[in-house]
C-alpha positions as CSV (number, residue, x, y, z in Angstrom):
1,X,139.3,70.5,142.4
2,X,141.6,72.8,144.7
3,X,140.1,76.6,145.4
4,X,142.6,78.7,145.1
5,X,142.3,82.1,147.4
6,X,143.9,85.2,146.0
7,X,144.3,88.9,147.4
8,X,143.7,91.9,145.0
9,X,143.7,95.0,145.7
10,X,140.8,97.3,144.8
11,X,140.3,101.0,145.2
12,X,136.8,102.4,146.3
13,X,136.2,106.1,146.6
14,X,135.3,107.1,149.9
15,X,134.1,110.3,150.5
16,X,135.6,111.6,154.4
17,X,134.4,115.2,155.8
18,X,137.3,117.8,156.6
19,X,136.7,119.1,160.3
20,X,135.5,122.7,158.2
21,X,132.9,120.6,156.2
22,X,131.4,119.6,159.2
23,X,131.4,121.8,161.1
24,X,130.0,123.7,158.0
25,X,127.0,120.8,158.1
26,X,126.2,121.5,161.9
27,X,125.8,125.1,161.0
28,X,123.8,124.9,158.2
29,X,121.4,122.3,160.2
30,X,120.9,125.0,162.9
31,X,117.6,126.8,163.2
32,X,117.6,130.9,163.4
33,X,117.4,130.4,167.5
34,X,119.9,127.7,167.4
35,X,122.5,130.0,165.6
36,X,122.0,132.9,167.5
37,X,123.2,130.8,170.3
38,X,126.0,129.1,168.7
39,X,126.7,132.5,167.8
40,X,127.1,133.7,171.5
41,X,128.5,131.2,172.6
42,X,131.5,131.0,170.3
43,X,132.3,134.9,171.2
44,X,132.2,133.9,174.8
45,X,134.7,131.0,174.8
46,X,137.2,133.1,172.3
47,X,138.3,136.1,173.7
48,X,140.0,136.8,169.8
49,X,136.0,136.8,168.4
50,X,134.3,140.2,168.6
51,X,130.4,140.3,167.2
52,X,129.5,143.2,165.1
53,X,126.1,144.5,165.9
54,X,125.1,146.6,163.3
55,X,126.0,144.2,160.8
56,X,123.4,141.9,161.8
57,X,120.0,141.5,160.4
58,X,117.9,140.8,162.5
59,X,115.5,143.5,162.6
60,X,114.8,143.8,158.7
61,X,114.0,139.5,158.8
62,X,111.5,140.1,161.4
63,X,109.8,143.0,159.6
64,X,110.0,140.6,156.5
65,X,110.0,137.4,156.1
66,X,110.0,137.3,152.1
67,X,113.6,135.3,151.5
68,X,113.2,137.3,147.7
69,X,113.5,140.3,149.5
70,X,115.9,139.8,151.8
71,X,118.4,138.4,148.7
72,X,117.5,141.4,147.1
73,X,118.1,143.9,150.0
74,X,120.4,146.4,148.2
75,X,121.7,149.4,149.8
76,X,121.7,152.1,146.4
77,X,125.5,153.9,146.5
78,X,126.7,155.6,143.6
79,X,130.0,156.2,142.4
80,X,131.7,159.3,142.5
81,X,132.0,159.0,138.2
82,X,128.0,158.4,138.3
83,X,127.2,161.8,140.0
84,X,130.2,163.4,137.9
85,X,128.3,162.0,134.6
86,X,124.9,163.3,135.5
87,X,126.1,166.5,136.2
88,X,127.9,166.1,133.1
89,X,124.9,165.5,130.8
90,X,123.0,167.9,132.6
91,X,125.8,171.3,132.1
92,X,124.0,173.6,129.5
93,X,126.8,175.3,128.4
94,X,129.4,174.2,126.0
95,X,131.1,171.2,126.9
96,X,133.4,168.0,125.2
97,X,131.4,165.6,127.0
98,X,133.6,162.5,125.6
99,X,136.5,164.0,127.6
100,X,134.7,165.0,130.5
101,X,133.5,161.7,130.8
102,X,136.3,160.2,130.7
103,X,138.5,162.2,133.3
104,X,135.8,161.6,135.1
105,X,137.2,157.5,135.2
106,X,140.0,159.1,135.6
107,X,139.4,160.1,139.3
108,X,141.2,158.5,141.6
109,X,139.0,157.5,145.4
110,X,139.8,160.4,146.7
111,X,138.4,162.1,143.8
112,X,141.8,163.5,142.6
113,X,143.0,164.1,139.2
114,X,146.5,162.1,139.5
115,X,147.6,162.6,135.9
116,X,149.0,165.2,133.8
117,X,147.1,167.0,130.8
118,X,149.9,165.4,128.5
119,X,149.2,162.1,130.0
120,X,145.2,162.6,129.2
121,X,145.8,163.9,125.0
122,X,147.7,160.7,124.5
123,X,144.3,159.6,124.7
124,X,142.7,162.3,123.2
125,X,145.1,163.9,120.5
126,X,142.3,165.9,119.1
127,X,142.2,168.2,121.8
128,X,144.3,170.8,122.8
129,X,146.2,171.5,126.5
130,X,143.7,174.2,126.6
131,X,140.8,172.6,126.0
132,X,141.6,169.7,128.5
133,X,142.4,172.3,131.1
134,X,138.8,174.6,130.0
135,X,136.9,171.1,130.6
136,X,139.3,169.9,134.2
137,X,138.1,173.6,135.3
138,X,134.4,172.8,134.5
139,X,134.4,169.3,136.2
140,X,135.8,171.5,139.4
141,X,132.9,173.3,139.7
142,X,131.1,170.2,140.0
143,X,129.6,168.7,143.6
144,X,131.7,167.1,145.8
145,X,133.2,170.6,145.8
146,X,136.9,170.2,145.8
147,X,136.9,167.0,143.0
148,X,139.4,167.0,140.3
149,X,141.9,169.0,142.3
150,X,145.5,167.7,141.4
151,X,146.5,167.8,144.8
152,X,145.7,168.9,148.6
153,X,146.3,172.8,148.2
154,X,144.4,172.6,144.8
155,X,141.5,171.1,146.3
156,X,140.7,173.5,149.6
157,X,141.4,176.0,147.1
158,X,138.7,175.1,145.4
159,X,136.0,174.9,148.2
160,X,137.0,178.0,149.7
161,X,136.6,179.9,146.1
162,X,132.3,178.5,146.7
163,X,132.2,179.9,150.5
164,X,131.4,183.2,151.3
165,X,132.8,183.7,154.7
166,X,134.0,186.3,156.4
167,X,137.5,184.6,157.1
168,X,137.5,183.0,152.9
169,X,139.3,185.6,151.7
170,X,142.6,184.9,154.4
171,X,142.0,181.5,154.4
172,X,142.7,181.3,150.6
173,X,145.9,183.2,151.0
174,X,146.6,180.7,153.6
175,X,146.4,178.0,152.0
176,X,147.6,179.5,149.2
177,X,151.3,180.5,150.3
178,X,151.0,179.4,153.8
179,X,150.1,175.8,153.9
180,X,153.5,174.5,155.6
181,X,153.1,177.0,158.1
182,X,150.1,176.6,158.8
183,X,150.3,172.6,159.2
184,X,152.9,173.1,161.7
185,X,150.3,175.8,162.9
186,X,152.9,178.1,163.4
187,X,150.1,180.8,164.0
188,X,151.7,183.4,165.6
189,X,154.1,183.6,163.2
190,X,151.8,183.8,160.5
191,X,149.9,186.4,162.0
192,X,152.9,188.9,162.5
193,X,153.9,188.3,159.1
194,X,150.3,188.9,158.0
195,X,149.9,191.6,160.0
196,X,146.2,190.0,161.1
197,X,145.7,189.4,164.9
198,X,146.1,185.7,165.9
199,X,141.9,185.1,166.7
200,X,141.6,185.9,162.8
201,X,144.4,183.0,161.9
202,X,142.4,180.8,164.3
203,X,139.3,181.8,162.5
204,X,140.5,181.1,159.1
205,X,142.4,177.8,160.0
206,X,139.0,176.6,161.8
207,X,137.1,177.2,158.0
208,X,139.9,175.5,156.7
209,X,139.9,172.4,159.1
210,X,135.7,172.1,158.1
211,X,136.4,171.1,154.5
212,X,136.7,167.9,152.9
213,X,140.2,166.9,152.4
214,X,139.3,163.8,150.3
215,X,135.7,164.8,148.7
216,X,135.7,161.3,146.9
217,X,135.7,159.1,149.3
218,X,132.2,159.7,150.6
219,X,131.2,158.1,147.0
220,X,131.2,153.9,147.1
221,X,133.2,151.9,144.1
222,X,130.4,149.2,144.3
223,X,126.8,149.2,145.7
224,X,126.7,147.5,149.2
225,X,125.0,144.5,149.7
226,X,123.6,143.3,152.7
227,X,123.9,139.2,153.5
228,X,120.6,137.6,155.0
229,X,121.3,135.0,157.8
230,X,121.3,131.6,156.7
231,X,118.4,130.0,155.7
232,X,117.1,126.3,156.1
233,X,114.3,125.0,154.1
């Protein structure tokens, strides 16, 4: 009997590493010593890689070694609708708390009010212009001093109405009917036309210059969390 040799083709899986994956492998074979090296090294040979020294670690995993811990470490940040809310449920006096809640979402990062009191009864119908605008006024008064403002002028107004300071009173007219002026610090002009001398428009402009411009942003969307370095079992 003849043997008879045939070719077939057969496909096999074969599992081949990208360059990423392992290089991905080498690092994640690296002891804490070994990457702190790798680490150095790789900002040495590529003048485009800049390390970030305050966003290491390292202290807080030799002051604790419990890996729980570390996966844990949460820095606590509230949002700027959280405080608004406590405040909120803390205000003894009368108050539509659904709606104040809500403009509170409403705020935008720089803890602005960007929409109009017609836009807001759409979604509450059962209150009135004026009772939208009585409850905007009592969120104002709120801390960050300055939120719910509906614009710039709106919301230095609003901090400068809490100060008392000797240059407050000029520094709300200022602000007031002078803004334009003033940010093309046109000072000398202002202070003929306000019949003040000019150290008094320097005065009032430096108050103005120390508020907070955009009182939300000091508040954080999300909490922060802080990455551990990689760990090898």
């Amino acid at each position: 009997m003849k043997m008879k040799q045939e070719m077939r083709p057969t496909l096999k899986q074969k599992q081949v590493l990208t360059m990423k994956q392992q290089q991905d492998l080498k690092i994640l074979s690296f002891s804490s010593s070994e990457l702190q090296t790798y680490i150095e090294e790789q900002v040495e040979s590529n003048p485009l890689l800049e390390q970030d020294i305050q966003y290491e670690t390292g202290y807080i995993q030799k002051c604790e070694r419990n890996f729980e811990l570390m996966m844990n470490y949460v820095i606590q940040e509230q949002t700027l609708s959280e405080v608004l809310q406590e405040q909120i449920h803390q205000y003894n006096k009368p108050l539509f708390v659904d709606l104040a809640v809500f403009l509170a979402d409403l705020l935008d990062d720089n803890g602005y009010l960007p929409y109009s009191n017609k836009a807001i009864q759409r979604y509450f119908p059962q209150y009135s212009y004026d009772d939208i605008e009585e409850t905007i006024n009592i969120l104002q008064s709120f801390e960050p001093s300055g939120v719910g403002a509906r614009n710039l002028q709106e919301c230095l107004l609003i901090q400068l109405a809490n100060l008392a300071h000797p240059y407050a009173k000029l520094a709300i007219l200022l602000v007031n009917e002078y803004l334009s002026e003033l940010a093309q610090h046109k000072l000398t002009i202002l202070a003929k036309k306000l019949d003040v001398a000019i150290t008094d428009i320097q005065e009032a402009l430096k108050l103005i210059q120390s508020l907070h411009p955009k009182p939300g942003s000091m508040y954080a969307a999300t909490a922060v969390y802080l990455n551990p370095d990689v760990y090898v079992a």
